[in-house]
C-alpha positions in Angstrom: 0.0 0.0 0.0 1.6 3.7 -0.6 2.7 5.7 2.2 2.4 9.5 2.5 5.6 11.6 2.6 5.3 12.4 6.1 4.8 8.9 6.7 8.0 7.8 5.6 9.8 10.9 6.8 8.7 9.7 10.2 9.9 6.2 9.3 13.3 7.1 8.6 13.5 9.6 11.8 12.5 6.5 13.9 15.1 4.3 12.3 18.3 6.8 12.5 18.1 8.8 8.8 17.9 12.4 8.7 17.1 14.1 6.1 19.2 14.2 2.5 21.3 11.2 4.2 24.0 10.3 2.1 24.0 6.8 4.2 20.1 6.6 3.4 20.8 7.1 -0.3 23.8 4.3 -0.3 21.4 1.4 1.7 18.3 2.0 -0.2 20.4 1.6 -3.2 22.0 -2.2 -1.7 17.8 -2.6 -1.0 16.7 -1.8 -5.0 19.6 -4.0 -6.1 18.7 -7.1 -3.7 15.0 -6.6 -5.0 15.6 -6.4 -8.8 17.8 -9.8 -8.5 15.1 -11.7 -6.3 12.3 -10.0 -8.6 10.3 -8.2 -5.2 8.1 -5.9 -6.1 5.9 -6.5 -3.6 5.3 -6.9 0.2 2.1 -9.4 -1.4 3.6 -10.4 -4.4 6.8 -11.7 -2.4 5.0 -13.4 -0.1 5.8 -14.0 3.6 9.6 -16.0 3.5 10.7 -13.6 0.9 9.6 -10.4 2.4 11.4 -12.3 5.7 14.6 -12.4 3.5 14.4 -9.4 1.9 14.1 -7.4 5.8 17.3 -9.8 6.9 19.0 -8.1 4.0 17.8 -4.7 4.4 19.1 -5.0 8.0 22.7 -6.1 7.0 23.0 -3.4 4.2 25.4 -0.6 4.9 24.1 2.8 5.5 21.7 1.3 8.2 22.4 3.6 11.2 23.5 1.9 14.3 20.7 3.0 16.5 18.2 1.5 14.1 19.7 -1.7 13.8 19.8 -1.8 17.4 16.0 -1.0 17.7 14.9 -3.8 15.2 17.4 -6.5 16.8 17.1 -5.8 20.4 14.6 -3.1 21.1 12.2 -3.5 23.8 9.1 -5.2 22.6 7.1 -2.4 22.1 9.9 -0.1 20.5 10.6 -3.0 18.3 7.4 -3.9 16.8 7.0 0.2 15.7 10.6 -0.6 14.4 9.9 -3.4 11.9 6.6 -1.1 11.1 8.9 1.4 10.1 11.3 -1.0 7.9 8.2 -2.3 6.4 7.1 1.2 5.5 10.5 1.9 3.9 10.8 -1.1 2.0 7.3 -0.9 0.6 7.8 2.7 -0.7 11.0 2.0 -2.5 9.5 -0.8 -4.4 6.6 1.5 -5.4 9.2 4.3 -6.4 11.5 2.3 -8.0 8.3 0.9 -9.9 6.9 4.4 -11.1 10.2 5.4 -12.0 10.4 2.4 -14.5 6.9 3.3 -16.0 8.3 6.5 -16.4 11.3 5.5 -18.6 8.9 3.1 -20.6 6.2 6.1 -20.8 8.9 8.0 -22.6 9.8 5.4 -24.8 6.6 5.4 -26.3 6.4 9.2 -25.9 9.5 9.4 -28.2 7.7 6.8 -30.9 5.5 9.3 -31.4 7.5 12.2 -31.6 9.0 10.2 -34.6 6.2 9.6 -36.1 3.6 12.5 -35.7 0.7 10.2 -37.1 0.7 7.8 -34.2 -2.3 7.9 -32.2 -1.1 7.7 -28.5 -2.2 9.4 -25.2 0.8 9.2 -23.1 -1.4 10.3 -20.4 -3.6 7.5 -20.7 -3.4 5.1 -18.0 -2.9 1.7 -19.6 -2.4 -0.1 -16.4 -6.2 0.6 -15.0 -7.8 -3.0 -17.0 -8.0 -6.0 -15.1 -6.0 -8.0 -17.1 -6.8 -11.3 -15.0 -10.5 -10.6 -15.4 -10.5 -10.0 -18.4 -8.5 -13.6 -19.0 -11.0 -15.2 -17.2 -13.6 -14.0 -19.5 -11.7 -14.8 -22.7 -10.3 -11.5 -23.2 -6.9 -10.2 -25.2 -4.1 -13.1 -24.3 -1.8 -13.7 -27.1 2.2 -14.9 -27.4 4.6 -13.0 -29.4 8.2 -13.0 -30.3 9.9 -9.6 -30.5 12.8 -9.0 -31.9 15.1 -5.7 -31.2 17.1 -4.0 -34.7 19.6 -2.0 -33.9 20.1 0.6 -36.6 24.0 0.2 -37.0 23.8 -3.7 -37.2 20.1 -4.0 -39.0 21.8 -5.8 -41.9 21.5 -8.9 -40.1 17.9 -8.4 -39.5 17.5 -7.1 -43.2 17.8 -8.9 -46.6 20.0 -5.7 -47.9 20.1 -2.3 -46.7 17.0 -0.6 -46.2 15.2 -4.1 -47.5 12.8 -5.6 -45.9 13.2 -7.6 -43.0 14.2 -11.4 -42.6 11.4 -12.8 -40.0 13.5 -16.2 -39.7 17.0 -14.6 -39.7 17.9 -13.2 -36.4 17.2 -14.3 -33.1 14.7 -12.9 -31.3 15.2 -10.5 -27.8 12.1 -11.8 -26.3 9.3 -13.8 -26.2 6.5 -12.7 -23.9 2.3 -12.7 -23.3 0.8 -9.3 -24.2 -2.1 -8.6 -22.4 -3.6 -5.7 -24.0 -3.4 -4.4 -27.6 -1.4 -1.3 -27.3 2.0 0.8 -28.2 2.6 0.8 -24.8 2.2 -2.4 -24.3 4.7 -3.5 -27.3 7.5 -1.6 -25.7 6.9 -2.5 -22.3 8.1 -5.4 -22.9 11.5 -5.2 -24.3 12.4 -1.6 -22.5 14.7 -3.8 -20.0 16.4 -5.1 -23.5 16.9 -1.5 -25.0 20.4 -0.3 -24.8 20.7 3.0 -23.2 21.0 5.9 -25.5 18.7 4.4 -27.8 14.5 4.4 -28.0 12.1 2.5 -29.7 11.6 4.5 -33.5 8.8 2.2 -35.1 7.3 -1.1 -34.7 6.3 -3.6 -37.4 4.7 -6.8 -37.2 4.5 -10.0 -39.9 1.5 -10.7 -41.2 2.3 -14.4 -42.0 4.9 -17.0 -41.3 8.2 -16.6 -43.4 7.7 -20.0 -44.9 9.0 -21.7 -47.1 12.6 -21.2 -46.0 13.8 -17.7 -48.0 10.4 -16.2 -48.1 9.6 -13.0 -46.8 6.3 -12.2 -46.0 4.3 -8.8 -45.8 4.9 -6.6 -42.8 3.1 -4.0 -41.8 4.0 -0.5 -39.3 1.7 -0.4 -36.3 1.3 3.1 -35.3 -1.7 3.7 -33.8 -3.5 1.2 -30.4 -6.4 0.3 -33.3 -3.7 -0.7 -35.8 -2.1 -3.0 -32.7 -5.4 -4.6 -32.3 -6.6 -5.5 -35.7 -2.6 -6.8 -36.6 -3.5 -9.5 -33.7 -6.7 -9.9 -35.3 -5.0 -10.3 -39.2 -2.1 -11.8 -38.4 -1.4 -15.6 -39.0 1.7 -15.9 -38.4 2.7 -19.0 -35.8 4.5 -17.6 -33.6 3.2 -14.0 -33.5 6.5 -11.8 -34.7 6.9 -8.2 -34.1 
């Protein structure tokens, strides 16, 4: 659940941090690094022996001030409990920052997709996160597996049949294979923004409208550029797997 500033302000004051500490800034950065290896996102999602771990960590990491180790190891019951309150607190809002600062970058890949291509229909205020996406499984919604593959501009020949041809569906291998779970540009390039080398953003996306078979044949591709062009290229496309 998210904590108010004032909230966590108090949480760090309890534990030993003041504020703008250096040593604050150096453990919560041991905590986000420990979390994006054990894939915690989560006080739920983690579940109760990995949240366990993930407070045994937190309470080795340097930067920790002495006086709040010593309240969550051997504070007096009461003093304790409002301790590990505290951590929890802390750990939960670092997740959720660290979280909203990874929308962000992905946000603004899509943002710059469509400062590339002015016809692109994309609200980058729109909140594509707000379906159910479990309910809508449930019900037979939007569920489909895809293999994306990532070109690189300065090495594209390998993903090209000649330079500025069109692209070899069965020539490269592919960056990622992954369940969208709703038709969007978003979407697309939420799922390979881990993949994308820094410096560089996401300038169009195509997908294949059938399989490159037999061996040598290239099949049509068309440039998605809009969320109603995503949706009906799910919709047209026979291609087994789904390339993009």
């Amino acid at each position: 659940m998210p904590y108010t500033k004032e909230e966590v302000g108090r949480s760090k004051a309890l534990l030993g941090w003041c504020e703008n500490n250096a040593r604050y800034s150096q453990w919560r950065g041991g905590v986000k690094a420990w979390a994006r290896t054990k894939d915690v996102t989560g006080k739920r999602q983690a579940g109760s022996a990995l949240w366990g771990q993930f407070k045994t960590m937190a309470l080795a990491e340097t930067g920790l001030p002495a006086s709040g180790k010593r309240l969550l190891e051997k504070g007096a019951t009461t003093i304790q409990k409002e301790a590990e309150k505290a951590l929890d607190k802390i750990l939960q809002d670092i997740l959720k920052k660290s979280q909203d600062t990874e929308r962000s970058h992905a946000l603004s890949q899509v943002t710059s997709l469509v400062a590339d291509t002015p016809e692109v229909q994309y609200d980058p205020n729109a909140d594509s996160g707000s379906r159910n996406f479990a309910n809508e499984e449930e019900e037979g919604g939007f569920h489909k597996s895809v293999r994306i593959f990532l070109v690189d501009p300065s090495h594209e020949d390998v993903m090209r049949v000649a330079l500025g041809g069109q692209y070899l569906w069965d020539g490269g291998p592919s960056n990622c294979i992954a369940i969208m779970g709703t038709p969007s540009l978003f979407e697309v390039v939420d799922k390979v923004r881990d993949k994308i080398p820094a410096g560089l953003t996401v300038r169009a996306i195509f997908g294949v409208i059938a399989n490159p078979t037999p061996p040598g044949r290239i099949p049509e591709a068309i440039r998605l550029q809009s969320d109603e062009e995503v949706e009906a290229f799910f919709d047209l496309t026979s291609a087994k797997p789904i390339r993009l």
